[in-house]
KOLDRENMI-984508 format. One record per residue (C-alpha): residue in one letter; x, y, z. Coordinates in pm, whole numbers, plus 50000, padded with zeros to 5 digits. Each point is the difference from the previous one (the first is absolute). Example, Ala and Ser with C-alpha at 12.3 -4.5 7.8 and 13.67 -1.06 7.14 Angstrom:
<pts>
a512304955050780/s501375034449934/
</pts>
This chain:
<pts>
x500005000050000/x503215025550105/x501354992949620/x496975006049820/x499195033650175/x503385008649937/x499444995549636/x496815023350018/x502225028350102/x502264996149759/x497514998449730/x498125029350170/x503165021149989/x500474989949648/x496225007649878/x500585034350176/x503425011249839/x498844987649676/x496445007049963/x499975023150221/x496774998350187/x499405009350369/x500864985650274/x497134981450109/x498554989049665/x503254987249960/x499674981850341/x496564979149895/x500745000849597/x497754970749931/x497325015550280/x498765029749833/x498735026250234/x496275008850043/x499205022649669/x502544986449806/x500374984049696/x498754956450085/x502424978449772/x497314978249951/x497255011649760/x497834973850104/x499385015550358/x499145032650105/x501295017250344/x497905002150265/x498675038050087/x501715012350349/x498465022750244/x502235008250338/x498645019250250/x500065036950056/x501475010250241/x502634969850056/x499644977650275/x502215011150307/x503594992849991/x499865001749571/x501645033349847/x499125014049679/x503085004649797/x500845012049665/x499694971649711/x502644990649800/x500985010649677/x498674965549813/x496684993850198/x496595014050047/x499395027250293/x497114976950101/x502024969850018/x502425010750290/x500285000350389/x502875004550149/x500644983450364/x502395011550254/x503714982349921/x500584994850307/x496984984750160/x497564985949755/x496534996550102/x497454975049847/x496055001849965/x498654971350183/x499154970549814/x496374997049932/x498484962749886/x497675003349740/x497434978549892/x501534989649658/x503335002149829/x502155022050248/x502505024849784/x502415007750286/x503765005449995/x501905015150213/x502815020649798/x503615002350116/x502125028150090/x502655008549734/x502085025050217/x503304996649883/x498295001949606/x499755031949761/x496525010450213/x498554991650342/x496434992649883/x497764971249930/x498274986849728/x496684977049995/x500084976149714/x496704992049788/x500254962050081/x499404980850355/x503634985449972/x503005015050223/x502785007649789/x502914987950181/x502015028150184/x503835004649940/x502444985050285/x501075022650254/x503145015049997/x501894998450363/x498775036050049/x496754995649905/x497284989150243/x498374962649932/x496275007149827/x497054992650140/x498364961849881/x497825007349726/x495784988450104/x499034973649753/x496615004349850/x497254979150129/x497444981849771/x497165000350263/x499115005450343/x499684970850158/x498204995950345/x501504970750162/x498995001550381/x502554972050048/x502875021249876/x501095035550079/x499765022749703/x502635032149963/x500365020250249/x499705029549811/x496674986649850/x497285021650120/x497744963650034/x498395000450346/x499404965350111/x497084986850157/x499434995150377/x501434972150146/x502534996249811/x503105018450196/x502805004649767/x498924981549726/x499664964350210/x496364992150053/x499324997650400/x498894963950115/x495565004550087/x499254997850369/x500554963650083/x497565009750305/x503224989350310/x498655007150348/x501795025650159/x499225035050160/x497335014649751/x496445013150107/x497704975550058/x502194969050057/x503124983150107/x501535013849653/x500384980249741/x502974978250011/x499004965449956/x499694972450277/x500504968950065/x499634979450298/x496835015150126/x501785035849816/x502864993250265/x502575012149721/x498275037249979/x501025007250366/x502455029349906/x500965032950157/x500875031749838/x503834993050087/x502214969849887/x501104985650314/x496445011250215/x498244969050140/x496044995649967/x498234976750227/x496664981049902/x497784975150100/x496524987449894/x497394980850223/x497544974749792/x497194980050085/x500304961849838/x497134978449872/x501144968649929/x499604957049958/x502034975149965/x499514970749745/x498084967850080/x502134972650074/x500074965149877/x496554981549997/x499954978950319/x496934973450100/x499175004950370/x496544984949980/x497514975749811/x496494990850033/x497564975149830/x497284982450004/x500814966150127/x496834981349819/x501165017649661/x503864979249951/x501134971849972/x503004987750232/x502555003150037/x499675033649892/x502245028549882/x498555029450073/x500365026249702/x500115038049950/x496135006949999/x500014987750341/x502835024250172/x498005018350259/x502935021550084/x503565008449888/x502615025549946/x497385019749783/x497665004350240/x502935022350246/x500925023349673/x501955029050133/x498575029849940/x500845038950012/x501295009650302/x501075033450092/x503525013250098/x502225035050043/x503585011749775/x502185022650141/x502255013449833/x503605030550114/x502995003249804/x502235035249921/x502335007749654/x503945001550025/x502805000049786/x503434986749959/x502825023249912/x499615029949815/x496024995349873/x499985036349811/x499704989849613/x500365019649767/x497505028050001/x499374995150345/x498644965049972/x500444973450243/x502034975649817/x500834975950315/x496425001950192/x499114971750190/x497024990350286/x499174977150273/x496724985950136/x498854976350271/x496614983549921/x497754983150234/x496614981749931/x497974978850129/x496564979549946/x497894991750283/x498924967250096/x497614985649717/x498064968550217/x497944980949799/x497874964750168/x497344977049803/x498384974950235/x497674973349912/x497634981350261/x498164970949952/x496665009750216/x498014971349984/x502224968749967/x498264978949777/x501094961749832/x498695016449643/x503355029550008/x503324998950196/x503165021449968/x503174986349993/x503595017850004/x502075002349748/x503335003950147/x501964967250096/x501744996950301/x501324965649996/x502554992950261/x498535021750298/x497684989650275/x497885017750252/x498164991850304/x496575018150093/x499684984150341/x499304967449847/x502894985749917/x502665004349719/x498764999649634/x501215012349641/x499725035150005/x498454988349650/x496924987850167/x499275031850168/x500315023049705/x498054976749759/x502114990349750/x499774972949781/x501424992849682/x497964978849828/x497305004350243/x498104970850095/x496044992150080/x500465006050467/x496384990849980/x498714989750249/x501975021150242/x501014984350338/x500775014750314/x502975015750006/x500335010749616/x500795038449982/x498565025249761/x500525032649866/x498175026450121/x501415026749850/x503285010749845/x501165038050006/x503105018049796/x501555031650094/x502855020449841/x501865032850087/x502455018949789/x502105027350027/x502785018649855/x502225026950081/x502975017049843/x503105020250045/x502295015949780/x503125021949980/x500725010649647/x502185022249808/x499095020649671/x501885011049734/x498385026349774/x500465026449762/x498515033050183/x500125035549918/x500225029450190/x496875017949839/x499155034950040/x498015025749840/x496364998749933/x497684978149805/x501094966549915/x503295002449784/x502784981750187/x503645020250063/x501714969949892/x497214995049695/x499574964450129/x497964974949793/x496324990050095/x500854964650070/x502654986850259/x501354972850154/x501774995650304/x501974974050162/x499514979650315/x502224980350259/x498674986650332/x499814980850280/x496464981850094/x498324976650273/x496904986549918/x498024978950250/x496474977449951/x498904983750238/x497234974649873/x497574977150242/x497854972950017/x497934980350198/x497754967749901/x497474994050313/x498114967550011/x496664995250220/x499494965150066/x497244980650161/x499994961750156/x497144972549902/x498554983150354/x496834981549957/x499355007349605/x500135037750105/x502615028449980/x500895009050349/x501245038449878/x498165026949827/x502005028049858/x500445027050210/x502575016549897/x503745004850032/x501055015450329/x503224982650021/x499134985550273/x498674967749927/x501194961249983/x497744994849707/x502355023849800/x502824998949794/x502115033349884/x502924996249678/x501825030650035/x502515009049742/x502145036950042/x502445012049722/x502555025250001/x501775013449676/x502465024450093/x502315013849685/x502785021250040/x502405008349701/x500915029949730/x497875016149703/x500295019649707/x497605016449834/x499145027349755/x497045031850033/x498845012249667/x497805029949949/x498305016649725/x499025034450049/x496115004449811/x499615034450140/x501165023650215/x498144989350320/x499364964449897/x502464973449981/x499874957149893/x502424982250165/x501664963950012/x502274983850264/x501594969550022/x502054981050214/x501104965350001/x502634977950275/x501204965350080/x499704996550361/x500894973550284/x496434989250163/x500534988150330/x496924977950007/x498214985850359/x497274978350060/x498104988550286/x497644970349998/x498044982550301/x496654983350032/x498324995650338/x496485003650132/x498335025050190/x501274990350341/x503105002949870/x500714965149923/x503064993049729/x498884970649786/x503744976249944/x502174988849815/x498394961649957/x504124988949930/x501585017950230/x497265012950253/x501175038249964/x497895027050012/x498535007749657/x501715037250032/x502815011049732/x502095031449936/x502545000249806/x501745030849709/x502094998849699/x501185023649823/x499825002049628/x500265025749675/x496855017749875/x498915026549754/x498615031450053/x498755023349708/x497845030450061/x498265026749760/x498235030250066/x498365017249691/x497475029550095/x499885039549958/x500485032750164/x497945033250037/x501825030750180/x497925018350223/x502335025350075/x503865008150010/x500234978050322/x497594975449952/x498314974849789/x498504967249993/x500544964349863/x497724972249886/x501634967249852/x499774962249971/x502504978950147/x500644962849985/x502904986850153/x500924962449904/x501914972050220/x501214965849908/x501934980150193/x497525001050324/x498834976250247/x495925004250034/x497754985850301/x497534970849818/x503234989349791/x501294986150318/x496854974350021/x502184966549978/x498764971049815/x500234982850323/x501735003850352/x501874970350073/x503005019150210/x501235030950100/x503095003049702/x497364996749714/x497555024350163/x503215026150056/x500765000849686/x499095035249842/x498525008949646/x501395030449869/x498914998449658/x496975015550007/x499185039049878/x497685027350024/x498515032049849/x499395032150212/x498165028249835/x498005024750005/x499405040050006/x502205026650165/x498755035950054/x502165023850213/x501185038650014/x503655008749976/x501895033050126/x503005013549954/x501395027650226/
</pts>
């Protein structure tokens, strides 16, 4: 480029010594001046008008000897000045001309055509010229992309120096009428911020729980039939259960959540902007459900030879003694399997009066956990976040839980004794304080302890209103206990028949079990301090020792009846509605 504006001079000082035209025309020979002569007779010169007076910082000089008056402006050698670029809406004919101080004359020409002519090199006294402006073919209004900055374009709102600003994502936080809007998770735990980086902000939330646990397995207690309607021996089938698991179904039962935790932050938490970049919370949970009892007795009134109950529930191998001497537990309980024709009865044949089931569940639950989750300090009004976070989060979750059922059950039997063709009893009820009755009491612990993870995501739908989903899942040692004994109402222990122990067991083990727990519900904000909760949780175990899965197929000695079944699981669910503050 230095060589060939080298060779312009020399063949401008040439075309000037020999030709002898000005200065300038000399300058831009193949770039006529405005009201000169076009080389091209195909194309005519555009018609010029310049303002009068100049614009400031222009002086008028005298034109030179080979140009029109009305072609010339002279500009200040020493420091130019240029009009400001204007974008047009078509074809753009704007060139910024060059200095030529140093040349024949210090003025400036404007060439018919959009193209620059390029400017001679710089000697080393002369100062560098300015960059010419290219010519633009449109203007184009590209909100992703920042257009010249000496365009006179405004851009639309939003859209702060050319980059369009994120829409409210809708975070809690401090704005009017809510927590904010920075998105939660964990019940909103990760929207606990202060206005500083390092400031800690307690909450808590209080909940009232609604919830059931899943039927367990299907269990036969009792059966009845007509005796003059079978054949024996006889098997008694389904159609003739008079009571089983099915009939103690556990149903809703009510229960409390509590929940305190505070924000804090490791190291230096101040992102950039301001933003917490290293926020972190804690949070003990507590809850509970209450006792859920649930009995289904049935009697037979009128002891007839046309129906008779019978138990369903062998106890082979134990033996019992009303008063009367020492018999198979079997015989007082009335099971028979096939069951044969006892007609006629003689005296001292025993019959079921009645046969009762009870259950009682309950769970509780304890938790210390630790969240990870991407907060922002945000200030300001309405619902934009500082840190322009996005309307769905998710945070993380480590923890340490205990969670404790403890499930019961009891089988009562009423009995009655044949003397003289007749029954010698009549029901009258269980006061637990009678020879003529016999208790099966069965109490299971399930007590897990271990670590969790877990993840909260939430999805901001408006500014007040939140949807949120939490999850947390752990593999957990169960310490499992179980206590079994059978007696009467006196108390009298029925035995061992082999050995001639009491018929009373507890024994533990401790085994691995699963734990997995969602929460999915939503959020309204009721004010900057306040707002409530309703969800659905379910929380899953396997791995679990339940009460009527420790019914043995028969009790022939202690070891057998020890022995604990821990692969059972259940289902706990229900609603959760609450308030939460922070403060």
């Amino acid at each position: 480029m230095t060589v060939h504006r080298v060779w312009l001079r020399a063949a401008a000082g040439v075309a000037i010594s020999v030709v002898g035209v000005g200065p300038v025309a000399a300058q831009y020979a193949t770039y006529p001046a405005y009201g000169g002569t076009v080389p091209n007779p195909g194309y005519t010169a555009p018609t010029v008008t310049y303002p009068t007076p100049p614009p400031t910082g222009i002086v008028r000089t005298a034109p030179a000897a080979a140009q029109p008056v009305s072609a010339q402006w002279g500009y200040p050698t020493a420091q130019p000045v240029y009009a400001p670029y204007r974008p047009q809406a078509a074809i753009r004919v704007a060139s910024n001309p060059y200095p030529t101080t140093g040349m024949a004359s210090d003025t400036y020409s404007y060439p018919v055509v959009a193209q620059q002519p390029e400017a001679p090199a710089p000697t080393a006294s002369e100062p560098m010229p300015p960059p010419a402006v290219e010519p633009q073919a449109s203007v184009v209004n590209d909100a992703t992309s920042a257009p010249p900055a000496e365009s006179y374009q405004e851009l639309p709102a939003g859209y702060p120096n050319g980059t369009p600003s994120y829409p409210s994502t809708n975070y809690y936080g401090a704005a009017a009428g809510g927590y904010g809007c920075s998105g939660t998770g964990g019940y909103g735990l990760d929207q606990y911020s202060d206005d500083s980086c390092d400031a800690t902000q307690w909450f808590g939330g209080v909940y009232f729980l609604f919830m059931e646990r899943d039927n367990p397995s299907y269990t036969r207690f009792t059966t009845a039939f007509d005796m003059d309607a079978v054949t024996y021996p006889y098997h008694p089938q389904a159609n003739t259960t008079i009571l089983s698991s099915d009939d103690v179904d556990y149903e809703y039962q009510e229960g409390i959540e509590v929940r305190l935790g505070s924000t804090f932050t490791v190291g230096d938490s101040c992102g950039q902007g301001g933003c917490p970049s290293n926020m972190f919370a804690w949070e003990a949970v507590w809850w509970g459900l209450a006792d859920a009892e649930q009995g289904a007795t049935v009697v037979d009134y009128i002891p007839t030879d046309d129906v008779r109950f019978y138990g369903m529930v062998n106890y082979a191998g134990l033996e019992f003694d009303d008063g009367t001497g020492m018999r198979p537990v079997n015989d007082y309980v009335g099971y028979q399997l096939p069951v044969n024709d006892d007609r006629p009865p003689v005296d001292g044949d025993v019959r079921v009066l009645a046969q009762r089931v009870r259950t009682d569940f309950k769970a509780q639950n304890l938790e210390l956990n630790f969240l990870r989750f991407p907060i922002c300090d945000v200030g300001g009004g309405g619902c934009e976040p500082a840190c322009g976070g996005p309307a769905f989060t998710v945070s993380g979750l480590f923890g340490f839980r205990y969670f404790r059922t403890d499930d019961n059950l009891e089988l009562a039997t009423e009995f009655g004794t044949y003397s003289g063709g007749t029954i010698s009893q009549v029901y009258n009820g269980f006061d637990y304080n009678s020879s003529n009755e016999l208790f099966h009491l069965i109490d299971v612990e399930n007590q897990l302890v271990g670590f969790q993870l877990g993840g909260n995501m939430n999805y901001s739908v408006a500014c007040k209103w939140n949807l949120f989903c939490d999850t947390s899942f752990g593999v957990y040692n169960n310490h499992v206990s179980q206590y079994q004994s059978i007696y009467s109402g006196d108390p009298t222990y029925a035995q061992f028949a082999e050995t001639g122990e009491d018929a009373v067991v507890d024994s533990s083990k401790d085994d691995v079990a699963f734990l997995g727990e969602v929460r999915l519900g939503g959020s309204y904000d009721i004010s900057s301090n306040w707002r409530a909760v309703l969800a659905y949780r379910a929380v899953g175990i396997s791995g679990v020792a339940l009460s009527n899965e420790q019914i043995r197929p028969e009790y022939t000695n202690w070891t057998d009846v020890a022995r604990i079944d821990s692969d059972g699981s259940i289902i706990i669910h229900g609603v959760q509605a609450g308030l939460e503050c922070k403060y």
